[in-house]
C-alpha positions as CSV (number, residue, x, y, z in Angstrom):
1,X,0.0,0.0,0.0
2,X,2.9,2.1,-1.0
3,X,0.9,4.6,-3.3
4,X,-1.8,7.2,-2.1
5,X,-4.0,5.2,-5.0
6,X,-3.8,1.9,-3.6
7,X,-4.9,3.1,-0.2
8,X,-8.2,5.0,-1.5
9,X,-8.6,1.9,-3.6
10,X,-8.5,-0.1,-0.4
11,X,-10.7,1.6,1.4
12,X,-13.7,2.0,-1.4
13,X,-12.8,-2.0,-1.3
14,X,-13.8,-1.8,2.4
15,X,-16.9,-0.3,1.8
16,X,-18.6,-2.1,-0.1
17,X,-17.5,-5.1,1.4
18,X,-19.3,-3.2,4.4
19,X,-22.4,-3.0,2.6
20,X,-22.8,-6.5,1.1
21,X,-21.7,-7.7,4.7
22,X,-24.2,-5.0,6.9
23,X,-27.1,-6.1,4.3
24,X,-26.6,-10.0,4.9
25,X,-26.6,-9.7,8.8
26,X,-29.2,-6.9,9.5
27,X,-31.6,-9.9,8.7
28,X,-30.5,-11.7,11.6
29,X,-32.3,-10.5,14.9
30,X,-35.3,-9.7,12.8
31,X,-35.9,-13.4,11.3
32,X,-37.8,-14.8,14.0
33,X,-40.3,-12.5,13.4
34,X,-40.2,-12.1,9.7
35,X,-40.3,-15.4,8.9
36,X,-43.8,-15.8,11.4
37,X,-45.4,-13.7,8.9
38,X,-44.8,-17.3,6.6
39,X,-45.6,-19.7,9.3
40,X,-42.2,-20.6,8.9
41,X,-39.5,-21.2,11.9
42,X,-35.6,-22.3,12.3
43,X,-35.3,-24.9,10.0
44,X,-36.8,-22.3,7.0
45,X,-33.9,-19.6,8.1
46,X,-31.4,-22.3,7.6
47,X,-32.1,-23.5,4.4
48,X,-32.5,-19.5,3.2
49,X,-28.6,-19.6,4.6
50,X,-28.1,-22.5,3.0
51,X,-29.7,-21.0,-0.2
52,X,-27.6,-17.6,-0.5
53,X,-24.4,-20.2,0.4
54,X,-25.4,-22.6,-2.4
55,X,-25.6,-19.8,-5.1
56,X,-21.7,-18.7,-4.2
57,X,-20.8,-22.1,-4.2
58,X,-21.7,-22.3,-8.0
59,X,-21.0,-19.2,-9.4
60,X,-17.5,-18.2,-7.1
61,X,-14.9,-20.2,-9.0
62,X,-16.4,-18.6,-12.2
63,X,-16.2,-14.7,-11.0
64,X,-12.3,-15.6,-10.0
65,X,-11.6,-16.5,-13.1
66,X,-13.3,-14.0,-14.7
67,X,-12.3,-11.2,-12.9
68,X,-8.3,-12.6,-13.8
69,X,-9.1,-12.2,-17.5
70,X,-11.4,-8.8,-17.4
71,X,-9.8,-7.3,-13.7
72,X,-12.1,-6.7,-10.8
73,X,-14.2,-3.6,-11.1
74,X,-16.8,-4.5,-14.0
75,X,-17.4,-7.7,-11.6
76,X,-17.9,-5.3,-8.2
77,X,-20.2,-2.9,-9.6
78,X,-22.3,-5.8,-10.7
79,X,-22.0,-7.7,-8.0
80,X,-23.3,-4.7,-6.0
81,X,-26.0,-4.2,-8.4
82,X,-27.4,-7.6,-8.3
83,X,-27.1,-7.8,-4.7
84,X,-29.2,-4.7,-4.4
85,X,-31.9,-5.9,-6.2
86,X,-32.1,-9.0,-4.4
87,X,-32.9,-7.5,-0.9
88,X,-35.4,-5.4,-2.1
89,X,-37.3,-8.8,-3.6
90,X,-36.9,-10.0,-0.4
91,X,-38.7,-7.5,1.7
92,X,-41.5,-7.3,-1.1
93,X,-42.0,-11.0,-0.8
94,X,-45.6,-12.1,-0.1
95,X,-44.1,-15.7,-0.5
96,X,-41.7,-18.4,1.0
97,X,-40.7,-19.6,-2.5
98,X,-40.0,-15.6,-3.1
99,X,-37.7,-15.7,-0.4
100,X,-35.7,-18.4,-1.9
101,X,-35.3,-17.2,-5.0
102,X,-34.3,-13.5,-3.8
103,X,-31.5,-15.2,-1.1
104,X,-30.1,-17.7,-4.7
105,X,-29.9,-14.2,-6.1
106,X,-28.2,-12.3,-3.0
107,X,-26.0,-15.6,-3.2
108,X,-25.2,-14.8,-7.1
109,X,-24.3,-11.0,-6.7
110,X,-22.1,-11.8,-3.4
111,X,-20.2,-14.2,-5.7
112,X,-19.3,-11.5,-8.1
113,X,-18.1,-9.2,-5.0
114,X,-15.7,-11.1,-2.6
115,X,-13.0,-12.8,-5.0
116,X,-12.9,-10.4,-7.1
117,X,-12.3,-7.9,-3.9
118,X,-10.0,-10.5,-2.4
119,X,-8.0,-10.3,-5.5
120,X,-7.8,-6.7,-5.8
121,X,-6.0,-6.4,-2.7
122,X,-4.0,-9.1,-3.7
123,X,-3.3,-6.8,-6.6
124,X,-2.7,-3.8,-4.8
125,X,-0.7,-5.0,-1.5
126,X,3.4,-6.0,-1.2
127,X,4.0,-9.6,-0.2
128,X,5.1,-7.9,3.2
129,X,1.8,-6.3,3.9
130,X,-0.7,-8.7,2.4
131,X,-2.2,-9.6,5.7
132,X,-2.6,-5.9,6.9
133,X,-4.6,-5.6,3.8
134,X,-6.6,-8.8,4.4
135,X,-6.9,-7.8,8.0
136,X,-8.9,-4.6,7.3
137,X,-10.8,-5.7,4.3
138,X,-11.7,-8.5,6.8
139,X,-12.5,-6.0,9.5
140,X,-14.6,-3.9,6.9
141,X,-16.3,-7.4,6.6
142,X,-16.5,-7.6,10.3
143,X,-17.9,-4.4,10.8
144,X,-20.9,-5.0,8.5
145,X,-21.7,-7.9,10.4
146,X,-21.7,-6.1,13.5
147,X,-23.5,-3.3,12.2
148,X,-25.9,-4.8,10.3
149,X,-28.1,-6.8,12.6
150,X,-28.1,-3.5,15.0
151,X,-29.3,-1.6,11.7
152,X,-31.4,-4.4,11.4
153,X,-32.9,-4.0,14.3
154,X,-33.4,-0.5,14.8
155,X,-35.2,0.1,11.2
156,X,-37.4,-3.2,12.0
157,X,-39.2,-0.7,14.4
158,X,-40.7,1.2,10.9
159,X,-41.3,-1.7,9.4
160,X,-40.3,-5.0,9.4
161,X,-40.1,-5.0,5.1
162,X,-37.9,-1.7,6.2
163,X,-34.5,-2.8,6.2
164,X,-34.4,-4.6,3.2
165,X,-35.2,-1.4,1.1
166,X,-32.3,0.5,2.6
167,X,-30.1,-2.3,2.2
168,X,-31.2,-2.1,-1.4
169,X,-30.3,1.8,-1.7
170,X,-27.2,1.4,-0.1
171,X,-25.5,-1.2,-2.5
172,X,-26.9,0.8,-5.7
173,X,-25.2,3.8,-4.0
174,X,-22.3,1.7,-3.1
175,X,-22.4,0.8,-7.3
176,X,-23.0,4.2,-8.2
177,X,-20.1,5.3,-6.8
178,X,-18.0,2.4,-7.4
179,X,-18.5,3.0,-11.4
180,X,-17.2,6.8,-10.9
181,X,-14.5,6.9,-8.2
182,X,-13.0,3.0,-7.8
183,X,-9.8,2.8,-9.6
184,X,-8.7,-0.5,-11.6
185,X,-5.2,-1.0,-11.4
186,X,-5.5,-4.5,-12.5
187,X,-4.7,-5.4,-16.0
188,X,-4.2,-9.4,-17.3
189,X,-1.1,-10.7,-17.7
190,X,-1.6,-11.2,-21.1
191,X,-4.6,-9.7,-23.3
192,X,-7.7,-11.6,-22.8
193,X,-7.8,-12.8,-26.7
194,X,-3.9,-14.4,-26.5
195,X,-5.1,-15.8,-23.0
196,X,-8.2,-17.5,-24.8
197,X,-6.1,-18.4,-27.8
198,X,-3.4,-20.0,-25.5
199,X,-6.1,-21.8,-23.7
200,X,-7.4,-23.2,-27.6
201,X,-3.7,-23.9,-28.3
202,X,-3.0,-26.1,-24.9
203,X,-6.3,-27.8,-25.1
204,X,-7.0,-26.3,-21.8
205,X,-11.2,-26.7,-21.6
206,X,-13.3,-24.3,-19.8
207,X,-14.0,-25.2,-16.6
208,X,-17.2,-25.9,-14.5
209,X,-17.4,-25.5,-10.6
210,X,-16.8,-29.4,-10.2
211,X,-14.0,-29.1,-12.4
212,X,-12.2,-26.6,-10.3
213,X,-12.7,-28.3,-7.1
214,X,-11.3,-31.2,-8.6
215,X,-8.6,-29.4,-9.5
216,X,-7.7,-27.4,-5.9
217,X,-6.9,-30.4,-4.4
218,X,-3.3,-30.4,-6.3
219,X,-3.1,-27.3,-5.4
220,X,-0.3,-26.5,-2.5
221,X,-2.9,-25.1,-0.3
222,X,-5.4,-27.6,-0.6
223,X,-5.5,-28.1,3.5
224,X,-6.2,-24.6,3.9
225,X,-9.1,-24.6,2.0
226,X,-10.8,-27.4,3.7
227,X,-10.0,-25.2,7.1
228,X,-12.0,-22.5,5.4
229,X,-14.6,-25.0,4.3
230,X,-14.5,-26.4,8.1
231,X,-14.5,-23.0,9.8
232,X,-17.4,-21.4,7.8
233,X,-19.1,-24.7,8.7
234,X,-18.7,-23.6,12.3
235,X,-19.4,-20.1,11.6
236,X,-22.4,-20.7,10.2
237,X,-23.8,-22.9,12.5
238,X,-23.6,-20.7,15.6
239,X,-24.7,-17.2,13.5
240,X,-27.8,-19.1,12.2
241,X,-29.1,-20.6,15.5
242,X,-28.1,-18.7,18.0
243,X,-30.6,-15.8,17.6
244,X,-33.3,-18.9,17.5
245,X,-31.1,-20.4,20.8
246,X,-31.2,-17.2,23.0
247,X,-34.9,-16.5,21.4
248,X,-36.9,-19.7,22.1
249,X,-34.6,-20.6,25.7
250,X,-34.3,-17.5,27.2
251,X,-36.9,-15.3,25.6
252,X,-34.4,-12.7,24.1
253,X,-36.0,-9.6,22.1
254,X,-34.3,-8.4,18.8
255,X,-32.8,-5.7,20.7
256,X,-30.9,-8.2,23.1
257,X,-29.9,-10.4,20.1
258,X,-28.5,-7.4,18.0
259,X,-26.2,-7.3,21.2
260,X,-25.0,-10.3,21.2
261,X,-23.8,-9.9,17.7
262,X,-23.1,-6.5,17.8
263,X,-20.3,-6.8,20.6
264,X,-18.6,-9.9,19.4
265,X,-18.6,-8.3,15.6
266,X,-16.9,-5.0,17.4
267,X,-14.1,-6.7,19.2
268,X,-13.6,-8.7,15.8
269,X,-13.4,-5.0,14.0
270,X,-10.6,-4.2,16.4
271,X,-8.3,-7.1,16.0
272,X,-8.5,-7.3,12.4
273,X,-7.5,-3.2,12.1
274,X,-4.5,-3.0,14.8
275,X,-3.6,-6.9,15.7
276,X,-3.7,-8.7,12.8
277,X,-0.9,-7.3,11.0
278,X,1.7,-7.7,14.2
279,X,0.5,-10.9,15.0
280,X,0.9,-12.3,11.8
281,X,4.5,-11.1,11.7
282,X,5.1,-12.3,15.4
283,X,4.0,-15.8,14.9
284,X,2.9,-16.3,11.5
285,X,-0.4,-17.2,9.7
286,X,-0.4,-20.9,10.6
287,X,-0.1,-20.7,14.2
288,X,-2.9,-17.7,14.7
289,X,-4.8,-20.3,12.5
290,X,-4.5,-23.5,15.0
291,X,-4.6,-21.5,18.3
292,X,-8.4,-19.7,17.2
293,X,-9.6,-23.5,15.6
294,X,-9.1,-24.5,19.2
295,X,-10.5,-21.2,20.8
296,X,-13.8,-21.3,18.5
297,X,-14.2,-25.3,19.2
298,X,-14.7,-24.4,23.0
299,X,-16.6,-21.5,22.9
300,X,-18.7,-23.3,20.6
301,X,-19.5,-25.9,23.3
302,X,-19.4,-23.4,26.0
303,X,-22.6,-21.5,25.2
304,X,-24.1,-24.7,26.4
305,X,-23.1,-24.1,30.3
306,X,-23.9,-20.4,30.6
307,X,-27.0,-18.9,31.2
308,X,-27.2,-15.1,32.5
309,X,-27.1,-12.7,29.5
310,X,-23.1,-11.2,30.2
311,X,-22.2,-15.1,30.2
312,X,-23.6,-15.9,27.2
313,X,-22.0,-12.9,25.7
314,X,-18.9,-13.3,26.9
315,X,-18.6,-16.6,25.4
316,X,-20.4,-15.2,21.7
317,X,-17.2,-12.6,22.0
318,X,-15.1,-15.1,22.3
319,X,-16.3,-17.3,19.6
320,X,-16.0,-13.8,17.1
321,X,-13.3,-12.7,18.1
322,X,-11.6,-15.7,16.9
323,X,-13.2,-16.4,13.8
324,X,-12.1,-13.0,13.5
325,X,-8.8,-13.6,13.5
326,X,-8.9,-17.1,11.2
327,X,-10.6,-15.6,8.1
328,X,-7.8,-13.1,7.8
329,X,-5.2,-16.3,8.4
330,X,-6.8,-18.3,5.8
331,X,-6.9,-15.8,3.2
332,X,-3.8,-14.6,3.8
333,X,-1.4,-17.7,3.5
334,X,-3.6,-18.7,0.6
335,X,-2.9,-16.0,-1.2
336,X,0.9,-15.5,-0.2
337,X,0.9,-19.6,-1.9
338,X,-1.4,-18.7,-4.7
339,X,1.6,-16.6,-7.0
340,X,0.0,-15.2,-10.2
341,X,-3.8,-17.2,-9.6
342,X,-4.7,-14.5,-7.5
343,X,-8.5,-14.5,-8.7
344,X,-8.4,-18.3,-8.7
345,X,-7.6,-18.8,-5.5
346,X,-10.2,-16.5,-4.5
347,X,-12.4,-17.9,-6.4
348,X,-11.9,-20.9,-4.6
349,X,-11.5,-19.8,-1.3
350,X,-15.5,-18.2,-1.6
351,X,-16.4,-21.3,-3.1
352,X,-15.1,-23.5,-0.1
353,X,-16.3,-21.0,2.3
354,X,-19.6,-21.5,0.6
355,X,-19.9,-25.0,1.1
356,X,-19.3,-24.1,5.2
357,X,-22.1,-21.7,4.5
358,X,-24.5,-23.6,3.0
359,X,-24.0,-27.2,4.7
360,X,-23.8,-25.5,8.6
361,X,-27.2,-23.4,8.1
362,X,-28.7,-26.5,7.1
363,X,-27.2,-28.9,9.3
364,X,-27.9,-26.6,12.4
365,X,-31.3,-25.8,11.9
366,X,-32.5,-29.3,11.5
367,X,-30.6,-30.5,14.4
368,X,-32.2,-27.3,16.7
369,X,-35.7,-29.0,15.6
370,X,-34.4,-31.9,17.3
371,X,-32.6,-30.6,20.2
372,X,-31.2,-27.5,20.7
373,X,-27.8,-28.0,22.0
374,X,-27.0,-30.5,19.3
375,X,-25.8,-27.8,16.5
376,X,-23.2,-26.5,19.0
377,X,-22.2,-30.3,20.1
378,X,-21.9,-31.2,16.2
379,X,-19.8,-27.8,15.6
380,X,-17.2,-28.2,18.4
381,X,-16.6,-31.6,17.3
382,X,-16.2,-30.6,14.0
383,X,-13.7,-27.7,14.5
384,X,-11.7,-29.9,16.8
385,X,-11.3,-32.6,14.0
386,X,-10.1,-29.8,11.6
387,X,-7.9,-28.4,14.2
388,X,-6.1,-32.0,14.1
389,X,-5.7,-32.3,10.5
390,X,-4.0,-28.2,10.6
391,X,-2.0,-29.2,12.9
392,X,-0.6,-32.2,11.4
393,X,0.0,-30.5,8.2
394,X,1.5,-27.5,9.7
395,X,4.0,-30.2,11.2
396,X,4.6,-31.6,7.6
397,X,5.0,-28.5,6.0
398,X,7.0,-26.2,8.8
399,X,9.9,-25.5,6.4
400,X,7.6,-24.3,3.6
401,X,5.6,-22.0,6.3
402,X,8.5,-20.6,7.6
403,X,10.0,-19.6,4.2
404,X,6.5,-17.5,3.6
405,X,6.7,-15.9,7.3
406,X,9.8,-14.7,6.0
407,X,9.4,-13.9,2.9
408,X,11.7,-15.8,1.1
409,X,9.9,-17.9,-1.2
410,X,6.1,-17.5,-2.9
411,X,4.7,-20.4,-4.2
412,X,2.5,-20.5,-7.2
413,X,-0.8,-22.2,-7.3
């Protein structure tokens, strides 16, 4: 972030990643309730996750690539447009199938946002300060979550349709000015026809989804992405069910939930601006990456065995503030490995993440139906089986970690 332009290119990055992020959790603490207007209860909001996570999934691997042969900010501004228009179909829905197909669609426009944002800081970051750039687009990611269900929230009391329209406006403003003022310093490698005509010349076929996760696991970091698959899994899990948790076992309103979130989400904002960078450069990617696996496997389980509200919000911090800390590891390394694939691997790592998001929601909300500790019990044992497999790699591959920590060596994907 050596140039003045880089910098207000970072920070536009961070705003709209603030938006898309603010407009997906301000649905949160107001779901309960929205989704009684269906007749509809835990299990619904999961799948609706599950939905928007499915619709990544799919369409991820394709923006990464895309946005390596046209750059990043035709992808954004669409990405911003179409998620836009898809929370404003949600609040006007007068049915559940409505809701579906507006949360596929959220899912489709967020796909064309994060690699392609991921990739542009790739683009304008050193190798040296490639997590300090993760870390705050991670915090701007962060924030929205915090903010968002708090927004949420508070605009419920208009309406409970209210929310979704100014989470509409907002990414069409965020788009607006994205067209006008977002630089784009990224150009291919090679012009996009010679790319397409190398791509005829080696035989090289045009990949599907399938095809490409096939393919990541040659890929050097391979492991990682099944901790982001793993950790998204556990993510997801506690964000979707624990407003339902608190709600149905303690009687929380939305304003009690939004606090829940909102605290957790503001310690998270925190670390990723001022401790992410140091502590990357102090220990190193892998090792903030196995200690907060552990730290989010015990909170997880923890929420179980406390009861007054600053308990239970001590422990939700706690849970945050790590998985604060990992997304920032994950996509950092990943990208440090990833050498010139830069929109690949982001590709990929949205697409793994999306898989977490989309099999968690699901997973959780049918297990709440059947008990409602059992989404936590399933998710701590989970995150402690991927802590195990990270830390046995991380034993395997010390020399190669230690040669990214200090910058000697940059693998390509």
């Amino acid at each position: 972030m050596a140039v003045k332009s880089n910098r207000f290119a970072l920070y536009i990055l961070m705003f709209n990643m603030f938006i898309a992020m603010s407009g997906i959790g301000l649905i949160i603490p107001i779901m309960p309730g929205f989704l009684d207007t269906f007749g509809a209860a835990g299990q619904v909001f999961g799948f609706l996750i599950a939905t928007f996570a499915f619709a990544q999934f799919l369409f991820s691997p394709l923006s990464g690539n895309l946005s390596d042969k046209y750059g990043r900010k035709k992808l954004i501004i669409f990405g911003l447009v179409v998620f836009g228009v898809s929370q404003l179909i949600f609040g006007l829905a007068d049915h559940l199938w409505v809701l579906f197909a507006a949360r596929f669609l959220s899912g489709f426009g967020s796909a064309f946002l994060v690699p392609p944002m991921m990739a542009f800081v790739a683009d304008i970051t050193t190798f040296e300060e490639r997590g300090k750039g993760m870390g705050w687009l991670g915090a701007s990611m962060s924030l929205g979550f915090m903010i968002g269900p708090s927004i949420g929230g508070f605009l419920a009391n208009v309406s409970i349709q209210f929310p979704f329209f100014v989470a509409f406006g907002a990414a069409i403003i965020a788009a607006v000015s994205s067209a006008f003022i977002l630089p784009d310093p990224h150009a291919a490698k090679q012009p996009v026809k010679e790319m397409e005509k190398e791509e005829k010349k080696e035989g090289m076929p045009r990949e599907n989804v399938i095809m490409q996760l096939r393919r990541s696991a040659s890929m050097p970091y391979f492991v990682l992405l099944i901790i982001m698959l793993v950790f998204s899994f556990g993510l997801a899990n506690f964000q979707s069910t624990i407003s339902f948790y608190v709600d149905k076992k303690y009687n929380y309103t939305p304003s009690d939930i939004a606090v829940l979130l909102t605290v957790g989400g503001f310690i998270g904002v925190i670390v990723q601006t001022f401790v992410v960078d140091p502590l990357f450069k102090r220990f190193g990617e892998m090792q903030v990456i196995l200690v907060n696996l552990a730290v989010a496997a015990i909170s997880m389980i923890g929420i179980l065995f406390v009861h007054t509200f600053w308990t239970i919000l001590l422990v939700a911090t706690f849970f945050f503030t790590a998985t604060s800390l990992l997304r920032p590891a994950i996509n950092t390394l990943i990208s440090k490995m990833a050498g010139d694939g830069q929109g690949f691997a982001a590709g990929l790592m949205n697409a793994y993440m999306s898989l977490g998001n989309m099999v968690g929601p699901a997973l959780a909300g049918t297990l709440f139906d059947v008990n409602m500790a059992y989404p936590y019990v399933a998710g701590m044992l989970i995150l402690s089986g991927c802590l195990t497999i990270s830390a046995v790699w991380s034993s395997r591959n010390r020399e190669l970690l230690h040669r990214l920590q200090s910058h000697k060596v940059q693998p390509a994907g």
